[in-house]
GUGULUM-90442 format. One record per atom (N, C-alpha, C): atom name; z, y, x; residue number from 1. Coordinates in Angstrom, 2 decimals, always signed. Atoms other than C-alpha are relative to their C-alpha. Last residue first. Layout:
PT  atom       up    north     east   nr
PT    CA        Z        Y        X  NUM
...
% end
This chain:
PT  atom       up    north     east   nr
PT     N    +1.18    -1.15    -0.01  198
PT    CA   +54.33   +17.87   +14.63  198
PT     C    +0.88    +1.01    +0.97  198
PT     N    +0.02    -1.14    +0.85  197
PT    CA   +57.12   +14.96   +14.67  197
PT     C    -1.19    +1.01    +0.65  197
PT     N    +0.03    -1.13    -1.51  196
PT    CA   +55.97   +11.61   +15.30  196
PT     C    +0.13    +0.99    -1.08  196
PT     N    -1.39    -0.34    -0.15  195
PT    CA   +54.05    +9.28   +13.65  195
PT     C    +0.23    +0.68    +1.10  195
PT     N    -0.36    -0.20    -1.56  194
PT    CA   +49.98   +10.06   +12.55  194
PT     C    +1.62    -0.22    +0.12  194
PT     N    -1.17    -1.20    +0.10  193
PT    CA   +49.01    +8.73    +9.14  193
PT     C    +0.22    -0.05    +1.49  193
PT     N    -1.32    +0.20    -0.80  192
PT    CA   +45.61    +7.08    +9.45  192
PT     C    +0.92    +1.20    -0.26  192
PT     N    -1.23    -0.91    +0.12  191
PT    CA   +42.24    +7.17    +7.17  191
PT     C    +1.51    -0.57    +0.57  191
PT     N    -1.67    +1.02    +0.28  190
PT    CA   +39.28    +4.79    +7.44  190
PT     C    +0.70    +1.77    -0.10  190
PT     N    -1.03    -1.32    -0.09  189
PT    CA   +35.89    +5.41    +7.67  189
PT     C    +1.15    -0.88    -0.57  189
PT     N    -1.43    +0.66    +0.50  188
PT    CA   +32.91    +2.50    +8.79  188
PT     C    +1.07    +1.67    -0.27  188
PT     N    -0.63    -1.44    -0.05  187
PT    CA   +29.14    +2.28    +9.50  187
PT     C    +1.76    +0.20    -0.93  187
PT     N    -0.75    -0.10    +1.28  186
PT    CA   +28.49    -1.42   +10.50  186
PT     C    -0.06    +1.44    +0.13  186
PT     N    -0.13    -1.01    -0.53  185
PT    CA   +25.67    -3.13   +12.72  185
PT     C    +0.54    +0.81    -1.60  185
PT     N    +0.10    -0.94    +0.94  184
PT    CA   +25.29    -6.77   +11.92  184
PT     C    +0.60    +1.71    +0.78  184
PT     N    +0.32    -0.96    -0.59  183
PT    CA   +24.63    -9.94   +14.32  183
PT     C    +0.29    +0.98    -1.33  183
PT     N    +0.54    -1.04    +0.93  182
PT    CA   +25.34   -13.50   +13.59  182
PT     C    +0.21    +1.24    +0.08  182
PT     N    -0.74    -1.33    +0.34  181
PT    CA   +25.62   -15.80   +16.32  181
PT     C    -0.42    +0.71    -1.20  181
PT     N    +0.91    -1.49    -0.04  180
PT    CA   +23.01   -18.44   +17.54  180
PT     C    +0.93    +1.24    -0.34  180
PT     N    -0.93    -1.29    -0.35  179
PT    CA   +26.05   -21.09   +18.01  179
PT     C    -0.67    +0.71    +0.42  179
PT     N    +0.38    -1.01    -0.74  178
PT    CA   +25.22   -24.47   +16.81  178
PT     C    +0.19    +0.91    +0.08  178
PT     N    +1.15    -0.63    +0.62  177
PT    CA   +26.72   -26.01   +18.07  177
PT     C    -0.37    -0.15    -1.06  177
PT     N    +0.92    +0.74    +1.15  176
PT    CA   +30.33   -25.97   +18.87  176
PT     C    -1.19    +0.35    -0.33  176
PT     N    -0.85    +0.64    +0.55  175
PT    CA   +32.90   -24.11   +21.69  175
PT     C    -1.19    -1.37    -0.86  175
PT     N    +0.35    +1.40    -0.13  174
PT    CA   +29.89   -22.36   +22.95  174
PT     C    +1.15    -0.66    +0.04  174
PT     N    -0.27    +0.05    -1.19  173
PT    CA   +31.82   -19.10   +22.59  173
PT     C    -0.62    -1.17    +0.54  173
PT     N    -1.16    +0.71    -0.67  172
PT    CA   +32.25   -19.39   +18.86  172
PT     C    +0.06    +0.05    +1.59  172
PT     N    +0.24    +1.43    -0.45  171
PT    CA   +30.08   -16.83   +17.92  171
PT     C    +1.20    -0.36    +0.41  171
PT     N    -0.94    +1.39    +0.11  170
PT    CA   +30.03   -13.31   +15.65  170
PT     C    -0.53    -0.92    +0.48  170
PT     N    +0.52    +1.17    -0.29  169
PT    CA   +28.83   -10.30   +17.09  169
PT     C    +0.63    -1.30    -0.30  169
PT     N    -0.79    +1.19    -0.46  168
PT    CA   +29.50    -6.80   +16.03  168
PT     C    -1.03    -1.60    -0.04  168
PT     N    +0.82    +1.34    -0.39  167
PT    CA   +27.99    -3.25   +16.53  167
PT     C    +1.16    -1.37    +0.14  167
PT     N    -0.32    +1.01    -0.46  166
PT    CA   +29.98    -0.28   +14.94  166
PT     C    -0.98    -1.76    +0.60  166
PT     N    +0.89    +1.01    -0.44  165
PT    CA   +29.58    +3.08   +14.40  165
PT     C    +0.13    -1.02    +0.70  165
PT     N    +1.18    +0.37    -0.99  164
PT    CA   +32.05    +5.34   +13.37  164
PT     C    -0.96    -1.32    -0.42  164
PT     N    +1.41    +0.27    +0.44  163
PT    CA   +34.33    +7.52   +10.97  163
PT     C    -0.87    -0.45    +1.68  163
PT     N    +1.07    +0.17    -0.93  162
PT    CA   +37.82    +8.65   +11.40  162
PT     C    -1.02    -0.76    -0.51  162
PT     N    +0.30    +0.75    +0.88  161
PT    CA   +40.23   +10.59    +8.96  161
PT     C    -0.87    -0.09    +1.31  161
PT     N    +0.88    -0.34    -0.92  160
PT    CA   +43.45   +11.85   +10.72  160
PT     C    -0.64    -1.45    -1.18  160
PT     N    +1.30    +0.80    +0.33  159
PT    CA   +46.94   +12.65    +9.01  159
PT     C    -1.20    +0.29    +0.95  159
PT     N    -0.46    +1.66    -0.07  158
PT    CA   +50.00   +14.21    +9.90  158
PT     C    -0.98    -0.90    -0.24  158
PT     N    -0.10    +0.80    -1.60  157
PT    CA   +48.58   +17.43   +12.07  157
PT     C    +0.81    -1.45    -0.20  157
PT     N    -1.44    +0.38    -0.47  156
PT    CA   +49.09   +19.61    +8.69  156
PT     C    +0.00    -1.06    +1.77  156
PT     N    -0.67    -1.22    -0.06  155
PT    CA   +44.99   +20.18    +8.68  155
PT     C    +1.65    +0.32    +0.77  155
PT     N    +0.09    -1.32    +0.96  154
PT    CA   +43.34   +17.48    +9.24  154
PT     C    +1.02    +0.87    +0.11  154
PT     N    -1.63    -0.76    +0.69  153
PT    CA   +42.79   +15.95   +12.53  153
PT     C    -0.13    +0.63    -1.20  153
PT     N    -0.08    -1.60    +0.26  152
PT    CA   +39.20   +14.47   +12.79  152
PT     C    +1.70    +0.13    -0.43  152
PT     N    -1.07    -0.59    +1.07  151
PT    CA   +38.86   +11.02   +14.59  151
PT     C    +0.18    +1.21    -0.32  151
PT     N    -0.86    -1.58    +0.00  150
PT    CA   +35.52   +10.42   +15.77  150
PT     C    +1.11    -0.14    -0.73  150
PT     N    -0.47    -0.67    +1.27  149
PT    CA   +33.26    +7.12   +16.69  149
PT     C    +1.29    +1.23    +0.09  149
PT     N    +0.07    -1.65    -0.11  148
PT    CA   +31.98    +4.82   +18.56  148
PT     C    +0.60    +0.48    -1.01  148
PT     N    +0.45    -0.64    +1.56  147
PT    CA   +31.98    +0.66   +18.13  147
PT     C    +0.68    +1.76    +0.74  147
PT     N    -0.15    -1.75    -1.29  146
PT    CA   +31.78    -2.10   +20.79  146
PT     C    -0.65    +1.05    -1.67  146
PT     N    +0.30    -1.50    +0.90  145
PT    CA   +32.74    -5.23   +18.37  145
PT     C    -0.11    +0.90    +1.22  145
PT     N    +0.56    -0.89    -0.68  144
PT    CA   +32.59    -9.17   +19.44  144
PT     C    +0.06    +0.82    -0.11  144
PT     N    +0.87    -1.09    -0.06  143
PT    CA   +34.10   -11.74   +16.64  143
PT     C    -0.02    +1.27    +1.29  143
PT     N    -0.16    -1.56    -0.24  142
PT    CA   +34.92   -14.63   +17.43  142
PT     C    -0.52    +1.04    -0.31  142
PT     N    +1.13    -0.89    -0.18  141
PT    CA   +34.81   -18.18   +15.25  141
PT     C    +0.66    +1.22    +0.95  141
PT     N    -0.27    -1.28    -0.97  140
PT    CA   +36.68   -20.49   +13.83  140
PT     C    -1.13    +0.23    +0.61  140
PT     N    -1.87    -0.13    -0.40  139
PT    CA   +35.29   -22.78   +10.91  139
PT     C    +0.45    +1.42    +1.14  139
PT     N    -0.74    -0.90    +1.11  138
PT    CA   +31.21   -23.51   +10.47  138
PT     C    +1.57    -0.13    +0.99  138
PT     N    -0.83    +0.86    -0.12  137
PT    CA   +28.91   -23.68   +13.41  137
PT     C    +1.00    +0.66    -0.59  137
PT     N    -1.52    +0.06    -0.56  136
PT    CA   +26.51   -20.74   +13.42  136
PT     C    +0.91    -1.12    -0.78  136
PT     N    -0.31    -0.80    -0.83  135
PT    CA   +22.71   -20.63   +12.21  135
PT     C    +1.43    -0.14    +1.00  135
PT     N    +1.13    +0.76    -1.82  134
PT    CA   +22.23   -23.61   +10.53  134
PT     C    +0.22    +0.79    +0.80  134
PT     N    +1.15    -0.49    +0.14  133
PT    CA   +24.79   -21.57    +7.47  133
PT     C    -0.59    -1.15    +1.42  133
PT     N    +0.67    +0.89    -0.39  132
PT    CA   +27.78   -22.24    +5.68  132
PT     C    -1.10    +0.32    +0.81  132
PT     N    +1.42    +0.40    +0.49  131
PT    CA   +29.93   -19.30    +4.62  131
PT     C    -0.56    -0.98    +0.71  131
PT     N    +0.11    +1.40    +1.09  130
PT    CA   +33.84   -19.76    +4.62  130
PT     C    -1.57    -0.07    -0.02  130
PT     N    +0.81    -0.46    +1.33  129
PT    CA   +34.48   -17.47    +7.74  129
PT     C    -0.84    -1.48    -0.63  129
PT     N    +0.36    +1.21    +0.47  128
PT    CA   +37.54   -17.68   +10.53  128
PT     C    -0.81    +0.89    -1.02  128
PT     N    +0.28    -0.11    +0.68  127
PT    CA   +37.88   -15.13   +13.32  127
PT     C    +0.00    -1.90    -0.74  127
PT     N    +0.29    +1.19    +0.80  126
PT    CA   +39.48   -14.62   +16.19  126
PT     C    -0.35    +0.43    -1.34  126
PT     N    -0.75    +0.62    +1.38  125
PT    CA   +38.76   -11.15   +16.93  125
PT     C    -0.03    -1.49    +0.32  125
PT     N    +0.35    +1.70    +0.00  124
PT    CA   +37.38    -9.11   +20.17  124
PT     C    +1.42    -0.85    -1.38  124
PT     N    -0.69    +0.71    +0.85  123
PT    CA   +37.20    -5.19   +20.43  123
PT     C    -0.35    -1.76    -0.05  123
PT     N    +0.42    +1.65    +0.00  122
PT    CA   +35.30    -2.90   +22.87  122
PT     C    +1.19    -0.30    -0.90  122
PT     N    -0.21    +0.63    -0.62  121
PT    CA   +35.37    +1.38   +22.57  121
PT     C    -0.43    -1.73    -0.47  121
PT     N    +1.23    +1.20    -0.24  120
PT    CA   +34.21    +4.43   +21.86  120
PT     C    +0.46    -1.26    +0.69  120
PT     N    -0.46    +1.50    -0.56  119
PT    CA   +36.20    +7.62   +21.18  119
PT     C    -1.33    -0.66    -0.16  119
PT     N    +1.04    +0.94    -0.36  118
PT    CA   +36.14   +11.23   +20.08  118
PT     C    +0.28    -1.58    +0.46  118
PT     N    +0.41    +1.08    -1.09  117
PT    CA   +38.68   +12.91   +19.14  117
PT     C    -1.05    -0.66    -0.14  117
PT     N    +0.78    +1.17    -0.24  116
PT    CA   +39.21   +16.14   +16.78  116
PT     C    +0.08    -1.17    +1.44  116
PT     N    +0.15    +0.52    +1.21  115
PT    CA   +41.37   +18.96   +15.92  115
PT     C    -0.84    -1.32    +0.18  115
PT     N    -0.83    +0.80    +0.69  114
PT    CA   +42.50   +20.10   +18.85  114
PT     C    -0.12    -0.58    -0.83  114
PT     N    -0.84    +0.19    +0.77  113
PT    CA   +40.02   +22.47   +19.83  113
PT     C    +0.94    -0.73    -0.75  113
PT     N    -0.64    -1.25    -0.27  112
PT    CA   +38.97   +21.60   +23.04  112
PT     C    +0.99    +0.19    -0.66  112
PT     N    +0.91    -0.97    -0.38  111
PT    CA   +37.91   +17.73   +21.85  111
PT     C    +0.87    +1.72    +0.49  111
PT     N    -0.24    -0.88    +0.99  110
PT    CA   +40.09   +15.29   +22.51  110
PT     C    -0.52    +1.27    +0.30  110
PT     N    +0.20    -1.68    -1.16  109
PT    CA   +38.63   +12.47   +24.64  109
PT     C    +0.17    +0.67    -1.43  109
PT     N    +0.30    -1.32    +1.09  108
PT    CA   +39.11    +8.93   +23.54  108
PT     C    +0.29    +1.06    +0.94  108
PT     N    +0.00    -1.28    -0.31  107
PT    CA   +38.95    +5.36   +25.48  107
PT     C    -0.70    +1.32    -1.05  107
PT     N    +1.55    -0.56    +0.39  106
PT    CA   +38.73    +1.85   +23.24  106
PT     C    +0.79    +1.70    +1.27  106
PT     N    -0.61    -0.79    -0.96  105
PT    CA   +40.88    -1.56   +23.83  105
PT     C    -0.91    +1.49    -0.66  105
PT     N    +0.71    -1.42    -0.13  104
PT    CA   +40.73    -3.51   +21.06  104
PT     C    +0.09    +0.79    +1.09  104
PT     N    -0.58    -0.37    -1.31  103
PT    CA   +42.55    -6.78   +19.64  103
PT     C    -0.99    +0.82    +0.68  103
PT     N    +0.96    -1.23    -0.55  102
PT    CA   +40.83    -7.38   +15.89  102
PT     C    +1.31    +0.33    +1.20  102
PT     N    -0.84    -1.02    -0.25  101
PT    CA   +43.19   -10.30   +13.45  101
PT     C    -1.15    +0.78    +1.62  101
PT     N    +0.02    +0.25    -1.11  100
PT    CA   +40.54   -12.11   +11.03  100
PT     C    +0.91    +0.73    +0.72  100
PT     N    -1.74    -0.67    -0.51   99
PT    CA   +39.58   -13.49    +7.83   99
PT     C    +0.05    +0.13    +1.57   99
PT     N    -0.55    +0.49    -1.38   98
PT    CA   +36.05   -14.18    +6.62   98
PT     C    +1.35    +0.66    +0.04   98
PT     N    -0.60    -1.03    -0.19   97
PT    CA   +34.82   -14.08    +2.92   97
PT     C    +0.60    -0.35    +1.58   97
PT     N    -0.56    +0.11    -0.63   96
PT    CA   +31.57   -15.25    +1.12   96
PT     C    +1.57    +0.67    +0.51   96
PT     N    -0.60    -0.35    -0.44   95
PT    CA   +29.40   -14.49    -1.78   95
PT     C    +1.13    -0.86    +1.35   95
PT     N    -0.97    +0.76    +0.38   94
PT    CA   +26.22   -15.39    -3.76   94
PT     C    +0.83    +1.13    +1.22   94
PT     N    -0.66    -1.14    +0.10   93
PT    CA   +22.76   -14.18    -4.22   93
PT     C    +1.58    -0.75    -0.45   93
PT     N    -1.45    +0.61    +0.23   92
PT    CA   +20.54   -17.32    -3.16   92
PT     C    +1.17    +1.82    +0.17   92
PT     N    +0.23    +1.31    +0.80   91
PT    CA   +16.83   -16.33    -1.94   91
PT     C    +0.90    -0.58    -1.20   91
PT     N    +1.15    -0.20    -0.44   90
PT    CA   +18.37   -13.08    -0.19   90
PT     C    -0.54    -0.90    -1.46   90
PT     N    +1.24    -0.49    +0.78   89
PT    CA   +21.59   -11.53    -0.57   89
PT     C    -1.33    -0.80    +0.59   89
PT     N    +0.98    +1.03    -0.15   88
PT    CA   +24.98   -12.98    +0.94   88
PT     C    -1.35    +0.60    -1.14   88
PT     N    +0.31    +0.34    +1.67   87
PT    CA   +27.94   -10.48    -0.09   87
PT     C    -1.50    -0.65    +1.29   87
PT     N    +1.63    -0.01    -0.46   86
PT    CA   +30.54   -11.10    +2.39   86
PT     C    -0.56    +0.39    -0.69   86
PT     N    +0.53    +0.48    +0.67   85
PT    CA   +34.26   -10.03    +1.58   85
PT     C    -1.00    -0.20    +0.62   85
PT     N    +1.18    -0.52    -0.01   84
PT    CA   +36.43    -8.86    +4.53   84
PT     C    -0.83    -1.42    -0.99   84
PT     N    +0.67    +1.05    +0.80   83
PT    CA   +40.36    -9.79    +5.26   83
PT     C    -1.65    +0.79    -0.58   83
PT     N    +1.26    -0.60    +1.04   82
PT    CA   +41.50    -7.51    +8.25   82
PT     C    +0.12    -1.54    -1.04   82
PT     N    -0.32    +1.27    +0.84   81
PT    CA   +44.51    -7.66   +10.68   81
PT     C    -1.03    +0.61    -0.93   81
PT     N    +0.68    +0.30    +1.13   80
PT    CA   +43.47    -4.88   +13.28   80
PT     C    +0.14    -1.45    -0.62   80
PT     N    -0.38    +1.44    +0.78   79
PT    CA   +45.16    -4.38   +16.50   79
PT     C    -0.19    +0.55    -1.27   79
PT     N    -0.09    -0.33    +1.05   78
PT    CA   +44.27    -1.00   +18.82   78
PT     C    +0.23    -1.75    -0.76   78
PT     N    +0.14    +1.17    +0.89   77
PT    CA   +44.89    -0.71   +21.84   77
PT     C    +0.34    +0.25    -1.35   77
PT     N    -0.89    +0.28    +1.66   76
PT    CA   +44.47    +3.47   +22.92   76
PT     C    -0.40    -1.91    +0.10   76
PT     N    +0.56    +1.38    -0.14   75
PT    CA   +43.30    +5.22   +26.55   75
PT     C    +1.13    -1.05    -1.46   75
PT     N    -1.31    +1.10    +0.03   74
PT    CA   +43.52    +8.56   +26.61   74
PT     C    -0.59    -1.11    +0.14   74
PT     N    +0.66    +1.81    +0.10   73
PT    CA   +41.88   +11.66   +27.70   73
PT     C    +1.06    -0.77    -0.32   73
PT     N    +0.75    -0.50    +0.82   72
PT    CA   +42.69   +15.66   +27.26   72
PT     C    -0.27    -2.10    -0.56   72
PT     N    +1.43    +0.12    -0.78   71
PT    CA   +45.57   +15.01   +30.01   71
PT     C    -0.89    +0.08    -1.46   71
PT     N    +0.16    -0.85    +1.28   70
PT    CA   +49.25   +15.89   +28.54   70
PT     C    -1.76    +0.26    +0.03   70
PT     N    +0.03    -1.69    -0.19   69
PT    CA   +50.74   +12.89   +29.98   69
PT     C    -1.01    +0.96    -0.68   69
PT     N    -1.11    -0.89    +0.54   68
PT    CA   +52.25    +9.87   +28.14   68
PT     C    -0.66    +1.12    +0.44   68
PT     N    -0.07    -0.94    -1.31   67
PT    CA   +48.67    +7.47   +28.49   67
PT     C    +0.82    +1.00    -0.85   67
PT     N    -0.36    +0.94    -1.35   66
PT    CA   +48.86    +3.85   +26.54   66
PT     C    +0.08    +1.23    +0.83   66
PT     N    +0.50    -0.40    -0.99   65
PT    CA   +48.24    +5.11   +22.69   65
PT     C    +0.49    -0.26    +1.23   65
PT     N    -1.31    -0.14    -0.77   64
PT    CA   +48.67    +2.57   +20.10   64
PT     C    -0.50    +0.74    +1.51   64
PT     N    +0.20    -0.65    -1.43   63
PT    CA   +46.40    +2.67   +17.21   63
PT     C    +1.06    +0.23    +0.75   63
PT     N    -1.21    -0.47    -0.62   62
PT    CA   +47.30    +0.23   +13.82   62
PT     C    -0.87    +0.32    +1.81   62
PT     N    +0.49    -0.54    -1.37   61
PT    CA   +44.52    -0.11   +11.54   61
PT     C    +1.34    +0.41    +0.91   61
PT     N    -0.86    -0.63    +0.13   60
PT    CA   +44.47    -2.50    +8.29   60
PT     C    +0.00    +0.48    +1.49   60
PT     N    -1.12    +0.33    -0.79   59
PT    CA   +41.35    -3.85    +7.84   59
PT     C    +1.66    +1.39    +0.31   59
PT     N    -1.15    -0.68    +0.61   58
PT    CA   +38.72    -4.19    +5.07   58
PT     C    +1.23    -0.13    +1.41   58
PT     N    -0.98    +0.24    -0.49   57
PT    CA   +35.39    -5.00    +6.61   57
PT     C    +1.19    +0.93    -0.36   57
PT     N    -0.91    -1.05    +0.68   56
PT    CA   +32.53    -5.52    +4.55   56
PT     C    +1.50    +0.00    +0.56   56
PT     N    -1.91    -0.64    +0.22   55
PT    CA   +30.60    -8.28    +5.86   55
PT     C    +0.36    +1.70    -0.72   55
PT     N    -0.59    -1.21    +0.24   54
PT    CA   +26.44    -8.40    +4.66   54
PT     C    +1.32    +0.00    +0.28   54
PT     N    -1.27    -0.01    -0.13   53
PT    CA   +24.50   -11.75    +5.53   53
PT     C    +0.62    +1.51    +0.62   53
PT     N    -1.09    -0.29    -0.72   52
PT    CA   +21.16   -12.27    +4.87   52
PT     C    +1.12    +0.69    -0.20   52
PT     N    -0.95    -1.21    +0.65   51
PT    CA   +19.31   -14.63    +2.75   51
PT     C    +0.57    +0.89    +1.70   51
PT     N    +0.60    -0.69    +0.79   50
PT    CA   +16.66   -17.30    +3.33   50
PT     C    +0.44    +1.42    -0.64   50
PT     N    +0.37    +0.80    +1.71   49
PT    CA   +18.65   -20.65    +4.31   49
PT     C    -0.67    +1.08    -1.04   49
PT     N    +1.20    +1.28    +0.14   48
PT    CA   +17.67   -19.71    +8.20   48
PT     C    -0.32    -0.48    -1.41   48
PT     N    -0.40    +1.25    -0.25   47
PT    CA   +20.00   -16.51    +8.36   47
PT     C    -0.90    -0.87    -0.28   47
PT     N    +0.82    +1.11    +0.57   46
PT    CA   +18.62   -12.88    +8.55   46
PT     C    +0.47    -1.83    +0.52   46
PT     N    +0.62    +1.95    -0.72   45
PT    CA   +21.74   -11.27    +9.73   45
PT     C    -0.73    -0.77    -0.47   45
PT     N    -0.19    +1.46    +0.48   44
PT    CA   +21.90    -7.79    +7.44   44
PT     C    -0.46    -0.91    +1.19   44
PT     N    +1.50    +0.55    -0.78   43
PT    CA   +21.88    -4.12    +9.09   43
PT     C    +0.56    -1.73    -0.47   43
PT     N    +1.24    -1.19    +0.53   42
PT    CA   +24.09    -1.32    +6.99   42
PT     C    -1.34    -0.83    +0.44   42
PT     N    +1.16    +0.43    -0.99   41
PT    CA   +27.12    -3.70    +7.36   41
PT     C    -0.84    +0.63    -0.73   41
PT     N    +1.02    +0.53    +0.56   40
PT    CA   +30.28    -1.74    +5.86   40
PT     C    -1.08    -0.29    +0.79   40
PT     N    +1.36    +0.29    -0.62   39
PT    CA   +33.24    -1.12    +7.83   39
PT     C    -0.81    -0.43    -0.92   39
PT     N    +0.98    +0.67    +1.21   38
PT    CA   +36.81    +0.13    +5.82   38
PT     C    -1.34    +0.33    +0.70   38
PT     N    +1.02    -0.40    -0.36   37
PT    CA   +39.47    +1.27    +7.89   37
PT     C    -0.85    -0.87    -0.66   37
PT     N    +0.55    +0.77    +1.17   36
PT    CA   +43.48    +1.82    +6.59   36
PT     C    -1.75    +0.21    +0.54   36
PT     N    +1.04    -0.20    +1.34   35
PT    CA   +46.02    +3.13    +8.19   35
PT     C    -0.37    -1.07    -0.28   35
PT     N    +0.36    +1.58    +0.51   34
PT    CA   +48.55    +3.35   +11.33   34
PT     C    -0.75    +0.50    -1.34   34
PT     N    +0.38    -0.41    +0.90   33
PT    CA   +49.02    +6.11   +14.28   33
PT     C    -0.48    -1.50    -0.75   33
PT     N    +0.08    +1.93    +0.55   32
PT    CA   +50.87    +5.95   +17.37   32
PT     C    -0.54    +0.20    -1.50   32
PT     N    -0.85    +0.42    +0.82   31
PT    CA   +50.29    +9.92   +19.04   31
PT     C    +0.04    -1.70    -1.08   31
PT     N    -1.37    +0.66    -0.71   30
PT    CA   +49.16   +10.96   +22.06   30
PT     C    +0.88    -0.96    -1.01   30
PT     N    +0.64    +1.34    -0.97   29
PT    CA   +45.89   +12.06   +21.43   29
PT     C    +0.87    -0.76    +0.16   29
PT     N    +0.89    +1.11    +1.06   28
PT    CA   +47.67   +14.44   +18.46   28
PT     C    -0.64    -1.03    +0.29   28
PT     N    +1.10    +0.30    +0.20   27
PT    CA   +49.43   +15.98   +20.94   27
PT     C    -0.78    -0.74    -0.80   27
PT     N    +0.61    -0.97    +0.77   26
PT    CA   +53.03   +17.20   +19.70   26
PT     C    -1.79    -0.42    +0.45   26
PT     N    +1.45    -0.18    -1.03   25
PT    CA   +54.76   +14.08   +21.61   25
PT     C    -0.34    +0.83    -1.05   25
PT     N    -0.09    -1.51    -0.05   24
PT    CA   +58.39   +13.63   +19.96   24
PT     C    -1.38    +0.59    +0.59   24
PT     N    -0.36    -0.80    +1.00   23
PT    CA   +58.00   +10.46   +18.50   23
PT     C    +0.28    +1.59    +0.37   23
PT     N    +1.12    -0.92    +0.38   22
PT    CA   +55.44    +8.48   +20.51   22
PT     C    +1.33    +0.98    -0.61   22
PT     N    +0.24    -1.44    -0.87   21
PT    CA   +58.31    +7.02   +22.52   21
PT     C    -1.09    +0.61    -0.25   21
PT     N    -1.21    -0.83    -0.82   20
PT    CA   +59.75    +4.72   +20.02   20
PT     C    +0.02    +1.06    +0.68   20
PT     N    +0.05    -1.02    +1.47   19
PT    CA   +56.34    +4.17   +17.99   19
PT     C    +1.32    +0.94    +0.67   19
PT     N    +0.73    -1.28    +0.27   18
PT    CA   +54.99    +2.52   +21.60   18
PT     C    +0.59    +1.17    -1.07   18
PT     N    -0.38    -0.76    -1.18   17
PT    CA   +57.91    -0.02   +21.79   17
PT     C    -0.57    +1.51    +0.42   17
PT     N    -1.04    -0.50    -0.42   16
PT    CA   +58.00    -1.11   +18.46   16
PT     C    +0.41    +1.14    +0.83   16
PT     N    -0.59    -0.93    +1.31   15
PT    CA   +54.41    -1.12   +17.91   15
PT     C    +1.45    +0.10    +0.42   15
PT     N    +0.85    -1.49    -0.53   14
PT    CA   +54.49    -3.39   +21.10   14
PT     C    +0.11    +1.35    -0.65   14
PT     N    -0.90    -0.20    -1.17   13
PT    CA   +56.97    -5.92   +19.65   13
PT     C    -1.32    +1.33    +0.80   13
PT     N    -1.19    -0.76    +0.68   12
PT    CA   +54.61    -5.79   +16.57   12
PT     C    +1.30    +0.64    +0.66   12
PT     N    +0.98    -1.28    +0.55   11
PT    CA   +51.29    -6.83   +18.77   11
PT     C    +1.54    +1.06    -1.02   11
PT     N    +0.36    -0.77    -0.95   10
PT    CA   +53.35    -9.39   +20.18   10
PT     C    -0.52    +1.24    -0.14   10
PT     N    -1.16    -0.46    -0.80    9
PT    CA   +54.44   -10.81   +17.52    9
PT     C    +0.11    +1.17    +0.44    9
PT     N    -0.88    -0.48    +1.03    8
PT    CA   +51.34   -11.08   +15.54    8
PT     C    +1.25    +0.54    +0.36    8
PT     N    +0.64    -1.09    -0.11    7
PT    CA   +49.40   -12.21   +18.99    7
PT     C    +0.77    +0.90    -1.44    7
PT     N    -0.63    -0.67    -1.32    6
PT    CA   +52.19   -15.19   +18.90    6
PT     C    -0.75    +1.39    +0.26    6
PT     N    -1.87    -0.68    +0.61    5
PT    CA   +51.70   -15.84   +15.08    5
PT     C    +0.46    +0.59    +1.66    5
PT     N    -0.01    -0.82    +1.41    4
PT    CA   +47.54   -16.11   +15.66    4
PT     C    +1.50    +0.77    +0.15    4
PT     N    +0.29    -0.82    -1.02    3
PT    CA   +48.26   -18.47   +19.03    3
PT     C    -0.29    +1.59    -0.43    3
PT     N    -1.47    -0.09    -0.25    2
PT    CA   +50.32   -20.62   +16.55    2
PT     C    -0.59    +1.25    +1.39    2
PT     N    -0.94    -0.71    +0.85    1
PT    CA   +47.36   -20.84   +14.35    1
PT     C    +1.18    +0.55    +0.80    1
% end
C-alpha cells in the first residue's frame, strides 16, 4: 500500500512538472493530455473451474510527454488508475473486479498531417483481483500490457480520441503458486483533452 501512495505522489509531482511546460507547445505530440480509456477483452482466459475470464478496463488516462523539440517522434509515460469489472462466463456465469494503478512507457510518431499519432508501447500494474481460480494465486498481482494504437486529433486541436490493441498478462512474478497467469487480448477507445494553448 504505501508503495501505491508513493507511485500516486510521484506520478502527480510529475503532472505538475510536465503540465507547467506543456503549456505553450502548439504540437499536438507535445502536449500533456488526460481522459478517460475503456479496454474490453475480445479473447477470454480459459481457467480450470470451466469458465473464462473477460476484464473490462475502465481507467483514467493521464499522458506525459518526455521530448520538448519539434521532432515528429516522442516518447510519452503514461499512469493509469483503473477499477475494471470481470464478467466470468462459462459453466458458472458470475462476476469479478480487479483494481489497479498502470505505469507505461510507449513511443509515438505523428503522422505528416497533424492530425494523428501513432504509438505502441509497454505498461506494468500492480494489481489486486477478487476472483478465485487454480490458475493464479489469489490477492496482488501484476499486470503486463504491450498495446498499439492511434490517437486522432479532432478538429479544434483540444481533444484526441484513441483506439488500440492491447495484449495483457496477469502474474505475480513467482512471488506465490500458483502462477500460470491469465492472458486476454483487449480492443480499447478512450477520449483525452489536450492542455496547453492551441
Amino acid at each position: 500500500m504505501k508503495n501505491i501512495i508513493s507511485s500516486v505522489i510521484l506520478a502527480f509531482l510529475l503532472f505538475s512538472f510536465v503540465s507547467s511546460n506543456a503549456q505553450s507547445t502548439k504540437n499536438p505530440n507535445k502536449k500533456v493530455t488526460i481522459g478517460l480509456l475503456v479496454d474490453g477483452a475480445i479473447i477470454g482466459q480459459p481457467l480450470p473451474e470451466g469458465v473464462k475470464y473477460y476484464p473490462i478496463l475502465i481507467q483514467g488516462n493521464f499522458r506525459f510527454p518526455l521530448l520538448r523539440n519539434e521532432s515528429r517522434n516522442q516518447l510519452t509515460i503514461q499512469f493509469q488508475p483503473q477499477v475494471n469489472p470481470v464478467i466470468i462466463r462459462g459453466i458458472e456465469n458470475t462476476s469479478a473486479v480487479e483494481l489497479g494503478v498502470t505505469f507505461g512507457l510507449a513511443y509515438e510518431r505523428l503522422v505528416k498531417s497533424e492530425n494523428g499519432i501513432f504509438y505502441i508501447g509497454i505498461s506494468i500494474s500492480p494489481h489486486a483481483i477478487s476472483y478465485e481460480t487454480a490458475r493464479q494465486a489469489n490477492g496482488f498481482i501484476f499486470s503486463d500490457n504491450l498495446h498499439i494504437g492511434y490517437h486522432q486529433i479532432l478538429g479544434n486541436g483540444k481533444w484526441m480520441v484513441s483506439y488500440q490493441l492491447k495484449g495483457r498478462h496477469l502474474s505475480n512474478g513467482g512471488r506465490q503458486a500458483p502462477n500460470n497467469g491469465i492472458n486476454n487480448l483487449l480492443v480499447g477507445v478512450g477520449i483525452s483533452r489536450m492542455l496547453g494553448k492551441n
